[in-house]
N, C-alpha and C positions, 0 to 999 in steps of 0.2 A: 356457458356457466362453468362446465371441468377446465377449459381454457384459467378463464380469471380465477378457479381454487387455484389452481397447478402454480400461477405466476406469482399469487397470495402468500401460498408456500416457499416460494423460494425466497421470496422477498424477506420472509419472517425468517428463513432461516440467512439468505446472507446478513438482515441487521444483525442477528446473534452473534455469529460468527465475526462480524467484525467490529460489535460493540465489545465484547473479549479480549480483540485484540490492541484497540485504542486505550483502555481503561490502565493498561501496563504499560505501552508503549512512550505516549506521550508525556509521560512521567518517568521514563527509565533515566534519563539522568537525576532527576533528583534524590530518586532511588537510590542511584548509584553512589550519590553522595553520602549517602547513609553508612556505607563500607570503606570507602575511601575519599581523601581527601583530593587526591591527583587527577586532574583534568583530561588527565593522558589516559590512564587507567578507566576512569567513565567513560570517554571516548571508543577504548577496546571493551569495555562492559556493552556498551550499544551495540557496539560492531558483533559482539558474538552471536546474537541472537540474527543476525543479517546473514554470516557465514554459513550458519547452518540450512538455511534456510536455499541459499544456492542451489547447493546436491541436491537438497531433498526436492523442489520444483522441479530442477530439470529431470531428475530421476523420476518421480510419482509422475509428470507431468506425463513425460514420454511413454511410462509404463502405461498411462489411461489411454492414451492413444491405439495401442499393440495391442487391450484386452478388449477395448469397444466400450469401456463401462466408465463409470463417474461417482455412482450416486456409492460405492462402496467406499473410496477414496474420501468422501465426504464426509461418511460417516466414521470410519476409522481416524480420521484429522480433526473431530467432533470432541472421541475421547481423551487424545491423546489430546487435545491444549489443555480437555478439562483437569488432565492429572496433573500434566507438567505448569503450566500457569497455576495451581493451587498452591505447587510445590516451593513457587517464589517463596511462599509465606514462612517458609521455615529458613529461608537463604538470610543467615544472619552475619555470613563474612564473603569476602571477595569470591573466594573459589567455588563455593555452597550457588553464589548468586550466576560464576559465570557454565556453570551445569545446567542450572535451573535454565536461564538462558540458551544455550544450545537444545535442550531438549524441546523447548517453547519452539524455535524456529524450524526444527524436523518436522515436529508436529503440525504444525500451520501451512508448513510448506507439503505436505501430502493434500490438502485440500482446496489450496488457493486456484490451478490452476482449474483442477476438475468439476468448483464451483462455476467460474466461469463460461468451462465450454458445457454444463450442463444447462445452464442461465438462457444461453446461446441457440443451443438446441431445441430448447423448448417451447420457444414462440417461433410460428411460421413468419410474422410480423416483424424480421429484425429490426427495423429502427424502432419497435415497442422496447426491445429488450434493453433499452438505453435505462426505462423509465425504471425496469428491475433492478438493473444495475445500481443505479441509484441509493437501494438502500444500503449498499457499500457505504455512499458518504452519511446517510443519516443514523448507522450504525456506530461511526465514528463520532459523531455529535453524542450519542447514547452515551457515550462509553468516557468521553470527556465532562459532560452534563456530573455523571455520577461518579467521576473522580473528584468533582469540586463538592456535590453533596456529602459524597466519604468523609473527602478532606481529612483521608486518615493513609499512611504511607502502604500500613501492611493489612489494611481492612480491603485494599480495593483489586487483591488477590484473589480474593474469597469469591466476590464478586465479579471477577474474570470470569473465575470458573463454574460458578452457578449461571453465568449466559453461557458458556459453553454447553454445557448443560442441557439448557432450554433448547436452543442449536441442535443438540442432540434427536432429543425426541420430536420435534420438528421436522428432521430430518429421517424420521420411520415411517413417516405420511409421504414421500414424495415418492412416485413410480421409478422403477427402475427400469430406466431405456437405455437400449443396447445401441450403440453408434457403430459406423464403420470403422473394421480394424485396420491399422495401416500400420501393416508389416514391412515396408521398405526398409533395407540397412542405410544405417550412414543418415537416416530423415534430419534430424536435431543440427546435424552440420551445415548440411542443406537449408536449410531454413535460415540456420544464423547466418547464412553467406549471401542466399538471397534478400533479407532483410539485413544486411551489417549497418546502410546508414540509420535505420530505421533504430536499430537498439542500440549503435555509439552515439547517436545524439540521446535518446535517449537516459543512456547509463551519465555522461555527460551532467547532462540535467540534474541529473538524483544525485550526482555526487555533489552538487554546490547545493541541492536541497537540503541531502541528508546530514550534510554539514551546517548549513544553518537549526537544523530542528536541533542536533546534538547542543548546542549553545545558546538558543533563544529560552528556554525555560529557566535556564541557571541567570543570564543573563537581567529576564523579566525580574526576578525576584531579588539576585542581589545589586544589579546597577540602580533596578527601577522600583524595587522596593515592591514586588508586586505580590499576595496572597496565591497561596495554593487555586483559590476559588477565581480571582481574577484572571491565572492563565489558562484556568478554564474558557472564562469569555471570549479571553485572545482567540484561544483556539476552535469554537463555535463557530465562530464568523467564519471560518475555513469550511468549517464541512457542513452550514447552510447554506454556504453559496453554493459548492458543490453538484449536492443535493438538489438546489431549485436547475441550476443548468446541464442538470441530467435530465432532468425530467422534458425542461424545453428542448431536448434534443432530440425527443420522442417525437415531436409534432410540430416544434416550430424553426428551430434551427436544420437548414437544409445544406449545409457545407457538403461535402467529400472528408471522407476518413481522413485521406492526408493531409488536409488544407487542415481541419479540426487540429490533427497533431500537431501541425506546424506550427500554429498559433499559441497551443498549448507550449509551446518549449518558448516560441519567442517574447510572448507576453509575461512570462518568469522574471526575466529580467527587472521590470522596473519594481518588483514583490523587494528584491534585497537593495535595491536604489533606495527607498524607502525605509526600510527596516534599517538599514543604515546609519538613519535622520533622525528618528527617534527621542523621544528626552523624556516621555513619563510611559508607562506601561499599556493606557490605554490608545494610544497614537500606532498600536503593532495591527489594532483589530480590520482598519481597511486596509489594509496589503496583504490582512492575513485570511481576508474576503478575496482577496484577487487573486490569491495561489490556490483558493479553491476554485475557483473560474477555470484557471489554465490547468488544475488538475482535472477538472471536469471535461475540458478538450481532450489532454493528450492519451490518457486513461482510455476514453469512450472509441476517438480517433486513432490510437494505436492498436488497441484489442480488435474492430471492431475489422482494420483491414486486414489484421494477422488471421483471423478468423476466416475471412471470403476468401484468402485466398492460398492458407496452410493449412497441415492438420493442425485442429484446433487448440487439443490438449498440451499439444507438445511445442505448439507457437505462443500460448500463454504461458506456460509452465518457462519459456525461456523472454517474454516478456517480464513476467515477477521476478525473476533472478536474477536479471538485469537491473532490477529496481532494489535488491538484496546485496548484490555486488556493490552499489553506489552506498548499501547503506551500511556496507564494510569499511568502505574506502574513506566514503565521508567524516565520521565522526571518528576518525584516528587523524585525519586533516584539520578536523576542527579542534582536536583536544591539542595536539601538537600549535598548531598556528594561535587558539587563545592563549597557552601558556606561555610561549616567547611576547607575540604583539599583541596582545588584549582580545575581545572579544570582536569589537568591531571590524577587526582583519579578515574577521571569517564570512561577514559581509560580503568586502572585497572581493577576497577570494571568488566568493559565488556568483560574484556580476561576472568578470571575466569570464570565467567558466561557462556560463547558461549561455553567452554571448558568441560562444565556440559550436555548443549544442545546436543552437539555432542555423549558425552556418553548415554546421555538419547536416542538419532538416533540411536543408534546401535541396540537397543533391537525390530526395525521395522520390523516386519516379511514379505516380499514379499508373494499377494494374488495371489495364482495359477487360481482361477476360479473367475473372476468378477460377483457379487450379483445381478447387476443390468442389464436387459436387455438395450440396447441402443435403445434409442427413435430416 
């Protein structure tokens, strides 16, 4: 019974936590449109909240590792979206918006990576903890759901940060467990050189992703003529698919980490084949079902073997900023390449690209003996 409150717990606080953070995110270019008119410009508007976001993972990440602890990091990344995501609301020109922005990704990036190896830690049961993870994706369906009921640009700030909030005090209920400290010099090196194919195919990946997500919203609405509330729907379908194939990885999907991962990067591929082809708005919603599938792979299958067989905090924390780095790189690729050749090049773009990812996934050797004992 303490088992499932504890898992309860976490569960309610990752959806908060990343229903807060979808409710901004997947509407930051339109936002961004709000301030300016340049593609290029929204591009770098996306990108800053990504850059900041870098340091702070690999920094908080590593630091959670060297102190044993999680559940502080948690909480301090609780407040701090709650202020800086409020703060959007007042960002009524470029420079107001690219603050707001950077403080937003400091702030999130202290707590992403120490959610997850706390998530980790907590069930003895790891393929359970697939099912927690989970409400990562149904926290993004939250958080998209109630941007289309807002359907208001600078109402759905507010409501960032009052699930921050909720996040919060949710997060005064969880025990605080002390993890093994892992003082080694030099560890975050180590790791990224022990895993380099594992987070170059990855970063790979995210950067034709995060380049597509920078231009599929502006796209839906002024190619496809689609309502604020419609690409809501688009984006549901993402993170219900998610969501059900988290859960089946608890108990019915029996892969290997790496095989999960691999799939996750090569099945991306046909998600921009598709979105490619497109001609009315609602035709994005199965492909945008399928990039929740392979996010549900590569997510589950990358964290889960970085986890068995690194220090945790400091192998996630350089998972997410690999996923932050892509989503620097990306939407300064997409702003540039729609502005010269249209929208659809950024498509393009992301076939090739995911196609490379995928080749780079091959070279992932499966670890027979995990490094790390489990805490």
């Amino acid at each position: 019974m303490q088992k499932l409150q504890l898992n309860n717990l976490v569960r309610s606080a990752t959806f908060f936590q990343h229903a807060g953070i979808s409710i901004v995110f997947v509407f930051m270019p339109i936002i961004a449109k709000e301030v300016t008119q340049s593609v290029f410009e929204i591009g770098l508007i996306v990108a800053s909240f990504s850059f900041a976001q870098i340091i702070s993972e690999i920094y908080f990440g590593r630091y959670s590792d060297k102190k044993g602890i999680r559940l502080l990091f948690i909480k301090i990344g609780f407040v701090g979206c709650a202020i800086t995501f409020g703060l959007h609301y007042f960002a009524d020109d470029i420079s107001l918006l690219f603050l707001a922005r950077i403080g937003a990704g400091i702030a999130s990036g202290i707590m992403i990576p120490a959610m997850i190896a706390y998530t980790y830690e907590s069930n003895s049961v790891k393929r359970k903890v697939a099912s927690v993870i989970s409400f990562h994706a149904l926290g993004w369906m939250a958080g998209i759901i109630a941007a289309g009921i807002v359907n208001d640009i600078k109402l759905i700030f507010i409501v960032s940060a009052a699930f921050f909030v909720i996040g919060f005090f949710i997060s005064t209920k969880l025990p605080n467990k002390t993890s093994k400290k892992e003082l080694e010099p030099g560890t975050t090196k180590k790791v990224i050189q022990k895993n380099k194919f594992l987070f170059l195919s990855l970063l790979l990946r995210h950067i034709g992703a995060a380049s597509v997500w920078t231009i599929l919203p502006i796209m839906l609405m002024d190619e496809l003529g689609a309502e604020l509330y419609e690409i809501s729907i688009v984006y549901i379908s993402n993170t219900l698919a998610a969501f059900v194939l988290m859960n089946l990885m608890a108990n019915k999907i029996n892969l290997s980490n790496i095989t999960k991962f691999k799939v996750g990067i090569g099945m991306t591929t046909f998600v921009f084949v598709g979105l490619s082809l497109i001609s009315d708005w609602w035709m994005a919603m199965p492909f945008m079902a399928l990039v929740g599938g392979t996010w549900a792979f590569l997510f589950i299958g990358g964290n889960f073997h970085l986890m068995e067989n690194n220090p945790r905090s400091t192998s996630t924390g350089i998972f997410s900023s690999t996923l932050s780095i892509a989503t620097v790189v990306g939407p300064i690729i997409a702003g540039s390449l729609a502005f010269i050749f249209g929208y659809v090049s950024v498509m393009y773009f992301a076939i090739i690209i995911v196609v490379c990812a995928f080749a780079v996934s091959l070279k992932i050797k499966k670890e027979t003996q995990p490094n790390v004992v489990p805490t």
